[in-house]
Backbone as CSV, one residue per row, in Angstrom:
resi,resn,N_x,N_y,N_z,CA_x,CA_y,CA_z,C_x,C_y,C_z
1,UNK,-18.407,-27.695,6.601,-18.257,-28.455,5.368,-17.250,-27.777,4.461
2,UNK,-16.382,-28.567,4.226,-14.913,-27.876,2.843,-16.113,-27.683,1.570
3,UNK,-15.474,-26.711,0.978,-16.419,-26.464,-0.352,-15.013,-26.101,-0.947
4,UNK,-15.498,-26.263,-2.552,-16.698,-26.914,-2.720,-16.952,-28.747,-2.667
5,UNK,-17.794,-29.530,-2.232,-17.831,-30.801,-1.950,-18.279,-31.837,-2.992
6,UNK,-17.878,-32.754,-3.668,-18.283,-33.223,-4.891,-18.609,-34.598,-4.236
7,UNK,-20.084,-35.080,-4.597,-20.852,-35.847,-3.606,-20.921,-37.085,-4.930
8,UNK,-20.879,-38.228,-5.157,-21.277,-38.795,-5.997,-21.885,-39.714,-5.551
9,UNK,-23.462,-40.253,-5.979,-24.225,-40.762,-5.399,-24.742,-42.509,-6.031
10,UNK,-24.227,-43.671,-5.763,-23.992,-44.533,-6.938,-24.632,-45.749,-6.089
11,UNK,-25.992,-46.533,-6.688,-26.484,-47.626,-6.164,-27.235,-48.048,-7.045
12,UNK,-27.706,-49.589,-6.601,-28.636,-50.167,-7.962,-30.052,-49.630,-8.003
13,UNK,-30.517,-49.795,-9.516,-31.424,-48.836,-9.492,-32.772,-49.687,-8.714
14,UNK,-33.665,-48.305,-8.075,-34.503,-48.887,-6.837,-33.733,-48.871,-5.720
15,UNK,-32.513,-48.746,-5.268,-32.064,-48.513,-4.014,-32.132,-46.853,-3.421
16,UNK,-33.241,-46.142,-3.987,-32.897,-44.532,-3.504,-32.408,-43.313,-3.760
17,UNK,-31.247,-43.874,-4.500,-30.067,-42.565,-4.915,-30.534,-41.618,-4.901
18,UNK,-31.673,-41.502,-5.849,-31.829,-40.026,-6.304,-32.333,-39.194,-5.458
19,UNK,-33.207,-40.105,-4.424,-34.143,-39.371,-3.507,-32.686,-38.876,-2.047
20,UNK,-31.913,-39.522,-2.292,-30.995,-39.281,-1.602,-29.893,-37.887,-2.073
21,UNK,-29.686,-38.005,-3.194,-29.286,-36.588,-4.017,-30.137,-35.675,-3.891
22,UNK,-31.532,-35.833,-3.635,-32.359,-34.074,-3.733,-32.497,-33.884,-2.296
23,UNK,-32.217,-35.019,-1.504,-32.143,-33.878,0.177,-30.670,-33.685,0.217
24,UNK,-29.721,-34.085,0.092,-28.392,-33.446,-0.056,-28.123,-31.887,-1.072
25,UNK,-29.269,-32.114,-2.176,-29.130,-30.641,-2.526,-29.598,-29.428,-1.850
26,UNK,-31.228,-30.038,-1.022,-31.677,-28.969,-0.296,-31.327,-29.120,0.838
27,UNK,-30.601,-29.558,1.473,-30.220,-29.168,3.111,-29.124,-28.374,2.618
28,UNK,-27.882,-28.516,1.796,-26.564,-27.856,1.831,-26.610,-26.899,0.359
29,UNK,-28.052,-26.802,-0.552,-27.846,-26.253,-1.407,-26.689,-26.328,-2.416
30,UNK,-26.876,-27.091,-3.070,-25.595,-27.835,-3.741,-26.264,-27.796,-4.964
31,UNK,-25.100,-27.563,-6.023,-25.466,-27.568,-7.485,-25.436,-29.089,-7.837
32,UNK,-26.521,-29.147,-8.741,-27.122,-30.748,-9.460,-26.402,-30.813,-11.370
33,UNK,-25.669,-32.235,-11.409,-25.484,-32.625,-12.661,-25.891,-34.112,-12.763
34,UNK,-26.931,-34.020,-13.414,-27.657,-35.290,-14.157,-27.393,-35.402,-15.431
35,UNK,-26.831,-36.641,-15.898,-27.014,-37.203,-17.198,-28.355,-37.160,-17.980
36,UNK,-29.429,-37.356,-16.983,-30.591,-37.441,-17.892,-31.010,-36.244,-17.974
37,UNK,-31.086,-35.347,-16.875,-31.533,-33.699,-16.873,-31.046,-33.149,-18.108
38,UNK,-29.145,-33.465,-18.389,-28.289,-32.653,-19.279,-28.692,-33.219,-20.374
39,UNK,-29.157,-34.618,-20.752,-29.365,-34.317,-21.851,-30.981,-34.300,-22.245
40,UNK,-31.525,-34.209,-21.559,-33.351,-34.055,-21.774,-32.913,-32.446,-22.442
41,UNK,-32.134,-31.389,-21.357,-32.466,-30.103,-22.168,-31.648,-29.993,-23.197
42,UNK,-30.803,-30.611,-23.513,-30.177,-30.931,-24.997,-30.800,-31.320,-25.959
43,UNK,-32.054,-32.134,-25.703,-33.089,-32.385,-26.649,-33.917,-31.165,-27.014
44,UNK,-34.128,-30.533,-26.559,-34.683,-29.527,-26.417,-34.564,-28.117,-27.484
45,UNK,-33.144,-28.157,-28.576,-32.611,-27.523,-28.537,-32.850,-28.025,-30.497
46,UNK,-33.038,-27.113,-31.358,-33.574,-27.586,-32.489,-31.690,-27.689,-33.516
47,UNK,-31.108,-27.953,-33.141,-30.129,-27.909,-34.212,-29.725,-29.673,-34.236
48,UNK,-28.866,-30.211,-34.730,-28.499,-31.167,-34.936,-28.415,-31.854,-34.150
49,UNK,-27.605,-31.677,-33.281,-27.186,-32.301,-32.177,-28.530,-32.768,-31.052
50,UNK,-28.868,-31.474,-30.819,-30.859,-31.399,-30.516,-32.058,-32.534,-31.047
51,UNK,-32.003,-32.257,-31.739,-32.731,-33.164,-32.681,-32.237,-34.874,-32.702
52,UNK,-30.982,-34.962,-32.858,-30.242,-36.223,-32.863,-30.626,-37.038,-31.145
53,UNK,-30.108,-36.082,-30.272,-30.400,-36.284,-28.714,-31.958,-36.988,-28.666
54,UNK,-32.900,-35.740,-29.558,-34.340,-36.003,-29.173,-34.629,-37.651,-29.415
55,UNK,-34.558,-37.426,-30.432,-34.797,-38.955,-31.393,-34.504,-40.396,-30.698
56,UNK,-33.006,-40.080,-29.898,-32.339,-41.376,-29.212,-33.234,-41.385,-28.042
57,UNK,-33.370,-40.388,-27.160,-34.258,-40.740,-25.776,-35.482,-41.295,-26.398
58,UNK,-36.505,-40.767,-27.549,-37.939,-41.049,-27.497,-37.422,-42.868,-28.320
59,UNK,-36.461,-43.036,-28.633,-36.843,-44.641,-28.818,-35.992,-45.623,-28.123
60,UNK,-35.486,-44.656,-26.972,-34.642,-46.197,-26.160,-33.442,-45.837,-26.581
61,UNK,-32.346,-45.489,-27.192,-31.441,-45.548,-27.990,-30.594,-45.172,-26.534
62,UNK,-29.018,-45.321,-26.954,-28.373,-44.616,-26.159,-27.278,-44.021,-26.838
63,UNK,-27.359,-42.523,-26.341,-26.639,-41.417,-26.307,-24.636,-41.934,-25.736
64,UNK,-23.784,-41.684,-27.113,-22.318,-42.005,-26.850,-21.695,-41.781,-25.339
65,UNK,-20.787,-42.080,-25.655,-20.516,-41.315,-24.075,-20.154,-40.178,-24.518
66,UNK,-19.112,-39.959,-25.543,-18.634,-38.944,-25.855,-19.617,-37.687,-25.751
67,UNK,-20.547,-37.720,-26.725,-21.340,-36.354,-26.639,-22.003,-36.175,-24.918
68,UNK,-22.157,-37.581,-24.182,-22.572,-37.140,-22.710,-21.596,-36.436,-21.756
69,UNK,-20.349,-37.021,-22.192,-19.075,-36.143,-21.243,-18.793,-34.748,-22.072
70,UNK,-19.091,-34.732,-22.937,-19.377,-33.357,-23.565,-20.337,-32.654,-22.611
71,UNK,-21.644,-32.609,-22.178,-22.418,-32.053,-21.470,-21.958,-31.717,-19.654
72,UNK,-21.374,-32.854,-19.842,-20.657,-32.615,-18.359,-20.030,-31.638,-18.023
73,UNK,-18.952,-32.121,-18.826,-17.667,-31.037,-19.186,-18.391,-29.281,-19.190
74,UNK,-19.001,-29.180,-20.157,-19.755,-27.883,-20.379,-20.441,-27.901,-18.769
75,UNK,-21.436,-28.478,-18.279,-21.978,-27.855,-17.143,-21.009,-27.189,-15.978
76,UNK,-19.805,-28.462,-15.733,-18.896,-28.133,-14.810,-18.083,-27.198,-14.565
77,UNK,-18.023,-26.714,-16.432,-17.142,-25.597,-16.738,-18.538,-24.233,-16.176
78,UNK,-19.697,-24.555,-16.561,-20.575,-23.071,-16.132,-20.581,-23.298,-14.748
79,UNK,-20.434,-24.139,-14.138,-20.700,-23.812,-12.152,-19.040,-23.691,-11.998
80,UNK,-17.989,-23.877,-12.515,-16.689,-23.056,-12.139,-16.690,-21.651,-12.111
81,UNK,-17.224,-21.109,-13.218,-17.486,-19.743,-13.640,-18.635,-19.442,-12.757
82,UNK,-19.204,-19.947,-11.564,-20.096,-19.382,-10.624,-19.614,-18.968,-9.275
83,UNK,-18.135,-20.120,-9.388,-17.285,-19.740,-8.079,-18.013,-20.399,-6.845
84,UNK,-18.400,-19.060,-5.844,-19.061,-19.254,-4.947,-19.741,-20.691,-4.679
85,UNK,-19.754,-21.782,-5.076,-21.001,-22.901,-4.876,-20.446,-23.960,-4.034
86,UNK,-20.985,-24.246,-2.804,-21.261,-24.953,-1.620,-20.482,-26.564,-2.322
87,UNK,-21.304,-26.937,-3.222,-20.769,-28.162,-3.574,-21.924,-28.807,-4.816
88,UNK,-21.455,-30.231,-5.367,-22.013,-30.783,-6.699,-22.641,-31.914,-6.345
89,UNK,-23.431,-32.536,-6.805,-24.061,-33.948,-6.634,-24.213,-34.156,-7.881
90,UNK,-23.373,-35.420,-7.965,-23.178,-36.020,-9.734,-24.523,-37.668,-9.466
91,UNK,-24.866,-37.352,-9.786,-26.329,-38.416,-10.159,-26.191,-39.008,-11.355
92,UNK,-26.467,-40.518,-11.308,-26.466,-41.467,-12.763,-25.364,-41.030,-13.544
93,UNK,-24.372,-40.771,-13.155,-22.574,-40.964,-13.411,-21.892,-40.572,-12.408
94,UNK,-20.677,-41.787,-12.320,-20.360,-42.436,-13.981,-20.805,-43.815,-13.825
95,UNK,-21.400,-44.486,-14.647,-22.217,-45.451,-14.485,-21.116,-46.649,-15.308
96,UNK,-19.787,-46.427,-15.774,-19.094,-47.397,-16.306,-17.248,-47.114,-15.368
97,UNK,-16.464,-47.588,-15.794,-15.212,-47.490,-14.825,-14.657,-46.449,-15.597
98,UNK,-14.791,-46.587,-17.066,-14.134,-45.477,-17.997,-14.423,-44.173,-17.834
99,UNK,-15.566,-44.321,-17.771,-16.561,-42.675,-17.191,-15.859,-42.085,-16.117
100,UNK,-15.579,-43.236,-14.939,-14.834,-42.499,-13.619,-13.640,-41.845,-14.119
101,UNK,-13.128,-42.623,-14.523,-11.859,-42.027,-15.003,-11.792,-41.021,-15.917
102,UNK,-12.604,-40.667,-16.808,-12.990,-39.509,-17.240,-13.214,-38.635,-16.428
103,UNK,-14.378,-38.715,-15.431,-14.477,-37.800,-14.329,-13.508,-37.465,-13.569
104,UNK,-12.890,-38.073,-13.148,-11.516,-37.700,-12.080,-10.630,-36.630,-13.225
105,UNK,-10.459,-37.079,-14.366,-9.487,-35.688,-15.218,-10.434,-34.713,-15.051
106,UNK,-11.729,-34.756,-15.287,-12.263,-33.147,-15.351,-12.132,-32.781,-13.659
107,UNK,-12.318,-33.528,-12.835,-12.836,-32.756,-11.501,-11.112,-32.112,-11.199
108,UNK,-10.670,-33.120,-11.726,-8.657,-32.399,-11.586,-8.973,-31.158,-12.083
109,UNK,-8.960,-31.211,-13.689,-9.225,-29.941,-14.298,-9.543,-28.606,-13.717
110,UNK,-11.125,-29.166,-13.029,-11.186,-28.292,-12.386,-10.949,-27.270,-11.169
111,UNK,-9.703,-28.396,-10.936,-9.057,-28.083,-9.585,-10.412,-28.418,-8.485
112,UNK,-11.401,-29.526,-8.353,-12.163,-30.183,-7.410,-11.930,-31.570,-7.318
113,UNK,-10.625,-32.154,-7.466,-10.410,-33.659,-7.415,-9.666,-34.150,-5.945
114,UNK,-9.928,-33.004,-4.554,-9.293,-33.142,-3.926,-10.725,-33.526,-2.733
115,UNK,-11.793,-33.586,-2.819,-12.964,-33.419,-2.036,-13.901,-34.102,-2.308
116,UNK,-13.823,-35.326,-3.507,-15.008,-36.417,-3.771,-15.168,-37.388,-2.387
117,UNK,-16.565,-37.471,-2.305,-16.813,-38.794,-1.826,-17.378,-39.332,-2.422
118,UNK,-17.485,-40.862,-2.519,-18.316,-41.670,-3.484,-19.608,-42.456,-2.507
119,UNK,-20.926,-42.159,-2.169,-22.048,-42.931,-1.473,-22.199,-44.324,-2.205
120,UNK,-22.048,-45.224,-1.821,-22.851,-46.347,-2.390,-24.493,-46.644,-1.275
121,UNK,-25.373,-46.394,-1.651,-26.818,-46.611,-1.232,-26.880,-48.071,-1.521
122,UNK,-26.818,-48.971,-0.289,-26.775,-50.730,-0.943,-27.803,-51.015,-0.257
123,UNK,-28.421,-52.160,-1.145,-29.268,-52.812,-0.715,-29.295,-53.903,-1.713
124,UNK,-29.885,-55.368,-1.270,-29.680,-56.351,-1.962,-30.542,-56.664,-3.124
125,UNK,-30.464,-57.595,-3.694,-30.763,-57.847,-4.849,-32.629,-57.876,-4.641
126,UNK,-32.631,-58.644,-4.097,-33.976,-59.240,-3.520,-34.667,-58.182,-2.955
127,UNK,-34.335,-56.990,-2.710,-35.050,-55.403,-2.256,-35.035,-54.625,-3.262
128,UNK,-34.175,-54.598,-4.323,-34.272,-54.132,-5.445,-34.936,-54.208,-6.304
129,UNK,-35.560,-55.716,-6.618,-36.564,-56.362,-7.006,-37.515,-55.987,-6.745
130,UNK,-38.137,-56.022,-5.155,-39.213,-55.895,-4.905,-39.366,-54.324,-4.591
131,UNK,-38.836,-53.051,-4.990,-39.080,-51.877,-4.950,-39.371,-51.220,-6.424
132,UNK,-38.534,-52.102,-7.233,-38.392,-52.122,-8.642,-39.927,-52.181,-9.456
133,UNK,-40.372,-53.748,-8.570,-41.814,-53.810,-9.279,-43.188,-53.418,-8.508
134,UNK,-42.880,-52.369,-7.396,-43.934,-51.756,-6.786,-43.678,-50.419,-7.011
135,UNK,-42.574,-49.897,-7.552,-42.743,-48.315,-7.615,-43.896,-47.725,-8.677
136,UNK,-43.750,-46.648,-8.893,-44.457,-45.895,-9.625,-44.311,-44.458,-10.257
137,UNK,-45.224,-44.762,-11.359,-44.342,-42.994,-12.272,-45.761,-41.977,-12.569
138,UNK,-45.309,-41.058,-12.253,-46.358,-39.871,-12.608,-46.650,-39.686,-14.334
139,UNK,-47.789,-39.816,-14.527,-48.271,-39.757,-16.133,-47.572,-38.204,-16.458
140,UNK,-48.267,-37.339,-15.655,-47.281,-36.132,-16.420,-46.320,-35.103,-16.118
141,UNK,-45.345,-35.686,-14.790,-44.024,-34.971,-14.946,-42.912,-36.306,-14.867
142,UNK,-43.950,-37.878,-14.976,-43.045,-38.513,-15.285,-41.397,-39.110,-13.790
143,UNK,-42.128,-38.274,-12.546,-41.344,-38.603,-11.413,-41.856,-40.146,-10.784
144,UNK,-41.048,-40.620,-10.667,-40.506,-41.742,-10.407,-40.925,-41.838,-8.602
145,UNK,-42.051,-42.600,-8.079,-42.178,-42.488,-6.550,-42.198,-44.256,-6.716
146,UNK,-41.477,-43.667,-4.881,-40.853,-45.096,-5.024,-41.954,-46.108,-3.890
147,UNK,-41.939,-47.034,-3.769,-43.079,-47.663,-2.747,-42.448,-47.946,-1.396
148,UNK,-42.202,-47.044,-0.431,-41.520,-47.326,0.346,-41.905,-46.397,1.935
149,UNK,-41.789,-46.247,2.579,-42.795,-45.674,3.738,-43.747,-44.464,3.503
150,UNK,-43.604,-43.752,3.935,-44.839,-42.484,3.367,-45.210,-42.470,2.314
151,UNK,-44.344,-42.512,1.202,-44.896,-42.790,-0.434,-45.417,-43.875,-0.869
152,UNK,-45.791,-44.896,0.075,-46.739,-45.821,-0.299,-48.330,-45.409,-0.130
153,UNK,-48.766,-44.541,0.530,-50.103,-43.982,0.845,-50.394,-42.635,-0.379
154,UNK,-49.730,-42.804,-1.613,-49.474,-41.634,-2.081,-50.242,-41.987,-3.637
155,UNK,-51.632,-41.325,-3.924,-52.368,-41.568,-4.648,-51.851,-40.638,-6.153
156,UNK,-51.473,-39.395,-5.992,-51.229,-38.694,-6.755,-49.676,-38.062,-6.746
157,UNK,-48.814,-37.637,-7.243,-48.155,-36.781,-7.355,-47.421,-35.885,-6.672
158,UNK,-46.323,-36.222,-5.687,-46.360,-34.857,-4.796,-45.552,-33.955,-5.416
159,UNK,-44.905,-33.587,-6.443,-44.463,-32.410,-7.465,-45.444,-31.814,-7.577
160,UNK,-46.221,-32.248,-8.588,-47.309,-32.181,-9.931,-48.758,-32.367,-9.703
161,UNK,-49.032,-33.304,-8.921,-50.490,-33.451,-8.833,-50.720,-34.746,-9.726
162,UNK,-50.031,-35.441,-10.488,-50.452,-35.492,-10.959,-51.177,-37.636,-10.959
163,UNK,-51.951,-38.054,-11.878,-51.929,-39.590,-11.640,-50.776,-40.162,-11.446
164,UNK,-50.150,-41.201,-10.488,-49.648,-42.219,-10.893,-50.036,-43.657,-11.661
165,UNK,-49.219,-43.920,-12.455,-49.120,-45.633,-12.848,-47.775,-46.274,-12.695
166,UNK,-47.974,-48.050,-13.020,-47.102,-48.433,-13.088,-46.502,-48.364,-14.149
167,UNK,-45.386,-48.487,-14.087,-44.154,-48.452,-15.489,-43.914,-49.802,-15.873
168,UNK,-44.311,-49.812,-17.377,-44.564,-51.269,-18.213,-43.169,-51.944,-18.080
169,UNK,-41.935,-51.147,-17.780,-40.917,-52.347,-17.855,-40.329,-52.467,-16.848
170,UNK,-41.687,-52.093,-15.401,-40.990,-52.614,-14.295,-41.292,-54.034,-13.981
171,UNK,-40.986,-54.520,-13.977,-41.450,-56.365,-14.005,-39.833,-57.107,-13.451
172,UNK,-40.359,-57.919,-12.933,-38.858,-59.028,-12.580,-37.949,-59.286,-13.660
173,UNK,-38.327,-59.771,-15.162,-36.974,-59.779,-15.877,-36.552,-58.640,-16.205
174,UNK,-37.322,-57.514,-16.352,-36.737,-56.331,-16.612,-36.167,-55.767,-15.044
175,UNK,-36.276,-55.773,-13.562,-35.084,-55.956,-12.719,-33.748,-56.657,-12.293
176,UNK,-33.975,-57.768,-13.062,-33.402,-58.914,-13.705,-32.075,-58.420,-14.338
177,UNK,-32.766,-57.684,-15.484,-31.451,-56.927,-16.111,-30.948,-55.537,-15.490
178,UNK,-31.609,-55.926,-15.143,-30.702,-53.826,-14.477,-29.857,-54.581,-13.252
179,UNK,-30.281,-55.292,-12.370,-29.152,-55.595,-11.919,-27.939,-56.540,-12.275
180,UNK,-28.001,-57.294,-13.509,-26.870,-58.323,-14.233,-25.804,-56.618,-14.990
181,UNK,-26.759,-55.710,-14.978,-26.087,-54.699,-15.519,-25.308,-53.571,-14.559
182,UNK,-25.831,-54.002,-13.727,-24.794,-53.150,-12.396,-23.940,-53.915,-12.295
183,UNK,-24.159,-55.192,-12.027,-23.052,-56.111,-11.882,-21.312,-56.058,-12.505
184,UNK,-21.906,-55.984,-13.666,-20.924,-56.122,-15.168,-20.016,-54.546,-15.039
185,UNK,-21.241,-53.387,-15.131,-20.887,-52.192,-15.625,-20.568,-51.142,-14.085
186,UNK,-21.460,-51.281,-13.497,-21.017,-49.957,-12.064,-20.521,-50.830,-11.044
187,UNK,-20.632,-51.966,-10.892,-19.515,-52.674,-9.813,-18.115,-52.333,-9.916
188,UNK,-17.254,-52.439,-11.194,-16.256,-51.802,-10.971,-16.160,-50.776,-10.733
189,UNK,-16.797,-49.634,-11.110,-16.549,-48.306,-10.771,-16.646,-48.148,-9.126
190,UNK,-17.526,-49.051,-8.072,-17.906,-49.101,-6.842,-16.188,-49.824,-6.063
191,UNK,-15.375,-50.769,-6.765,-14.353,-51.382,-6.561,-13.260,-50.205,-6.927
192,UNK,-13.523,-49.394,-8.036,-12.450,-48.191,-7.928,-12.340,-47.247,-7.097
193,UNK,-13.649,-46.949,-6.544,-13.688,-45.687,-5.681,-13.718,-46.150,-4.310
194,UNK,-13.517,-47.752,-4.104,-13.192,-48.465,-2.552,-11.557,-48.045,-2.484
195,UNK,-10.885,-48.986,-3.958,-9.517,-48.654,-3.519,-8.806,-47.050,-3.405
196,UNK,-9.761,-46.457,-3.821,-8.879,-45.050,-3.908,-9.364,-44.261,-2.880
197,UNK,-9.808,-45.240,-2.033,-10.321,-44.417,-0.195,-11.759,-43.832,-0.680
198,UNK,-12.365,-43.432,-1.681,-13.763,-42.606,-1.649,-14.822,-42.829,-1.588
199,UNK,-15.222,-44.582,-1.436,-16.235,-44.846,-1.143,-16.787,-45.420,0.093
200,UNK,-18.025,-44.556,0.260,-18.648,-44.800,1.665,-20.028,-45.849,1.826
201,UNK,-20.413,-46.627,2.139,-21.450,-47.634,1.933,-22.478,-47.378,2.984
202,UNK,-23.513,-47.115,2.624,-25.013,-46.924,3.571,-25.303,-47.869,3.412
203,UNK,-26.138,-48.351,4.615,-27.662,-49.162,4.048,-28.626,-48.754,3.949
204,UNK,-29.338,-48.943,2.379,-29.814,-48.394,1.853,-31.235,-48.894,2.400
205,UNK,-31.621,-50.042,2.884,-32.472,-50.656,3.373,-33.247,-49.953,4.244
206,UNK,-32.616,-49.109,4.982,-33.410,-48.341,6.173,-34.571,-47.491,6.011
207,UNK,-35.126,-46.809,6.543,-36.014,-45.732,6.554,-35.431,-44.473,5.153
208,UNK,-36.229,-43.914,4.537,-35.021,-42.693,3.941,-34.629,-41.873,4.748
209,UNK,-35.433,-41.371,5.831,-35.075,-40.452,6.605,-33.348,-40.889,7.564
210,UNK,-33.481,-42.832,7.466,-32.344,-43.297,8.382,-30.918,-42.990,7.507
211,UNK,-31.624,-43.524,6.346,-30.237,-43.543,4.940,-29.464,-41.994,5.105
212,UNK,-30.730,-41.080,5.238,-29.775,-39.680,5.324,-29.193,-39.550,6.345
213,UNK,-29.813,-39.636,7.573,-28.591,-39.351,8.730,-27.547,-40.238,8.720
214,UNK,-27.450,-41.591,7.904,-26.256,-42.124,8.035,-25.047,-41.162,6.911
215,UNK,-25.694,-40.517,6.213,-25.532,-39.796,4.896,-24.424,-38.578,5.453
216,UNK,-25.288,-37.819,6.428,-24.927,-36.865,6.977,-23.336,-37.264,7.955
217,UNK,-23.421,-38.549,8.300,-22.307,-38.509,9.286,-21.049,-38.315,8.462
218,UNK,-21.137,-38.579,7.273,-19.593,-38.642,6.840,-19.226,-37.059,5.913
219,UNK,-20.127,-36.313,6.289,-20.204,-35.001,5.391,-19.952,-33.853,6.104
220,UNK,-18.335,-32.966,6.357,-18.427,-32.220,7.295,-18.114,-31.170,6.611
């Protein structure tokens, strides 16, 4: 595998991604940048900016882009200064076309704009739906299990331990909109990273265990 490898992992939500980003981190040990990770511990953090962050996640709000490519920027710049690292998995960005293009100047920047691939995890509308309103979230670390082979027999928690429930705005019009919103907003970004050779298309439909070995073939 060329290192370092910048993996970007981009499908509608309920098609996998993420579960597809944490075995790509632990088979090849690869450093993780999440939008929501970067800025959950930004909330975290009592000064202005902290506080401002906190406030927008606990009521729905959304966070600029600006201050989010701010966090980026900063993480990408601390795993440059680590050197040594195998490779990145960018999760839930860039979720707009502008974002990509933001991203491509920093990964230049960083002298890593020569080694992206872009995954699209597809699966159709009508599977999205119906994974959308059978998944489930842990009351207290809040992980997201999805209803889909082994994790359908799954009463509690496999992080945490802890209960699952369902999530109040998983329902059909609320899948409804998340996908009229892929449509609009990460379809182009999926049409930019076709024409510029970097995107690779799974079906996302399969087994997870199938999604990864199709995962694996294009990763050397």
């Amino acid at each position: 595998m060329k290192k370092p490898l910048i993996l970007i992992i981009l499908g509608k939500s309920g098609s996998g991604k993420g579960t597809q980003a944490d075995l790509l981190i632990k088979k090849f040990k690869l450093e993780h940048v999440s939008s929501g990770d970067l800025l959950r511990a930004r909330a975290k953090r009592a000064d202005f900016i902290g506080k401002k962050t906190k406030k927008i996640l606990n009521t729905g709000g959304l966070v600029p882009l600006s201050a989010i490519f701010n966090l980026w920027f900063q993480r990408l710049e601390y795993l440059k200064n680590k050197k040594n690292i195998n490779g990145i998995v960018l999760d839930g960005m860039p979720r707009k076309l502008f974002e990509a293009n933001l991203l491509d100047d920093a990964l230049g920047w960083f002298e890593w704009g020569k080694n992206v691939k872009a995954f699209l995890v597809d699966i159709s509308n009508k599977e999205a739906i119906r994974r959308l309103t059978t998944r489930r979230l842990c009351k207290d670390c809040k992980e997201i299990i999805p209803f889909v082979g082994k994790f359908k027999e799954m009463t509690k928690c496999p992080k945490c331990g802890g209960e699952l429930e369902k999530r109040t705005d998983d329902n059909v019009a609320a899948a409804k909109n998340r996908l009229a919103w892929f449509k609009t907003d990460v379809q182009p970004v999926i049409n930019y990273y076709r024409k510029t050779g970097r995107l690779i298309k799974i079906n996302g439909e399969q087994s997870i265990e199938d999604v990864f070995k199709d995962v694996l073939k294009f990763i050397k």
